[in-house]
C-alpha positions in Angstrom: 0.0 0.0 0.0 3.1 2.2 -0.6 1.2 4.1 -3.5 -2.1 3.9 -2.8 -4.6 6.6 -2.9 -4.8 8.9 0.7 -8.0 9.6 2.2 -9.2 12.1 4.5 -10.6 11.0 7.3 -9.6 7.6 8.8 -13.1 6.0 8.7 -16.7 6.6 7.4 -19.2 8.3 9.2 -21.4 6.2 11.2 -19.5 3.0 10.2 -21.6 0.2 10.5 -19.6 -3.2 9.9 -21.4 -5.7 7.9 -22.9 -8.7 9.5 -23.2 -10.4 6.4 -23.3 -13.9 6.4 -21.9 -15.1 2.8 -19.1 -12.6 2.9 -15.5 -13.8 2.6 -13.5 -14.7 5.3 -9.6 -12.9 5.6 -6.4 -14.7 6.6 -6.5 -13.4 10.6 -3.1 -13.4 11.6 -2.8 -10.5 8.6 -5.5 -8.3 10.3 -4.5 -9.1 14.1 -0.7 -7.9 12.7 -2.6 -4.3 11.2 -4.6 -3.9 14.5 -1.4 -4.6 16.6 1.1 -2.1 14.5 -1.9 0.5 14.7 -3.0 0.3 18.5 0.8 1.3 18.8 0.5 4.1 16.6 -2.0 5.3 18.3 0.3 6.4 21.0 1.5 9.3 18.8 -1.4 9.6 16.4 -4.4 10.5 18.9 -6.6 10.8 15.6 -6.4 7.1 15.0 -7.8 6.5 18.3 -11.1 6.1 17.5 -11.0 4.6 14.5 -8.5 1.6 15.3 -10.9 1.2 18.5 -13.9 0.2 16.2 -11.9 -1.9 13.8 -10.6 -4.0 16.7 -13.7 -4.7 18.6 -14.2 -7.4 15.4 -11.3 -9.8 15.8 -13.8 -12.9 15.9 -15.0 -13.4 12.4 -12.7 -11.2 10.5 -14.3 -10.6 6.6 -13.4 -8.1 3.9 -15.3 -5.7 4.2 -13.6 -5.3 8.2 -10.3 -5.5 6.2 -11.1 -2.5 3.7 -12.3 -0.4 6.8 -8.4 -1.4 8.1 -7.2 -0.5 4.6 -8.5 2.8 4.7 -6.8 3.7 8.2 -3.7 2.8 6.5 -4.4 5.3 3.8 -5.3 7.8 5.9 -1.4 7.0 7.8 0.1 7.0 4.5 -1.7 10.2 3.4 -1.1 12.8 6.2 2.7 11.2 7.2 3.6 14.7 8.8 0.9 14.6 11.7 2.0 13.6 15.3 2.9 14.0 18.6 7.1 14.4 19.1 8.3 13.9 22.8 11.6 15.4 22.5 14.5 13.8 24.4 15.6 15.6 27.9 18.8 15.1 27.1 19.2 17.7 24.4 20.3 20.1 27.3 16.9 21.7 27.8 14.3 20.5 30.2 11.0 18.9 29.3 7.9 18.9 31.4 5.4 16.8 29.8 1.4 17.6 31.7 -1.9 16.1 30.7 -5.2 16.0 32.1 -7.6 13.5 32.4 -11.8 13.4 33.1 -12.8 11.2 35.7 -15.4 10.0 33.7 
């Protein structure tokens, strides 16, 4: 997916996975490996958050339409490279504080 086409948002409104029955099946350890590499993305890519949360809630019976919807987070990646978060190292002779805040809900 090196040249594929880049979208602009990671998923489509009001995704609705399909429950159809006679769809085809995907090879699982594939789509486990695309979940896995972006859950840990998703520590510097806050946007993906969302997105990679509803595409792994359907690791039992993994079809390709569930793929596509995988396919099209990768695109997204692929399209908007330069987003992020950078933690800069402390070490670079200035000092780093790094805050966040958190809801209780």
């Amino acid at each position: 997916m090196e040249h594929c086409n880049a979208t602009i948002t990671p998923c489509e409104a009001r995704l609705q996975p399909s429950k159809s029955e006679g769809e085809q099946e995907v090879y699982p350890t594939q789509y486990r490996r695309l979940i896995g590499s972006l859950r840990y993305l998703c520590n510097t890519r806050q946007d993906l958050a969302f997105s990679v949360g509803i595409a792994s809630r359907f690791m039992e019976r993994l079809t390709v339409s569930r793929m596509e919807a995988v396919k099209r987070i990768i695109r997204y990646v692929n399209g908007n490279l330069d987003y992020g978060i950078l933690f800069l190292a402390s070490d670079m002779g200035r000092k780093s504080d790094l805050l966040g805040f958190t809801d209780s809900n």
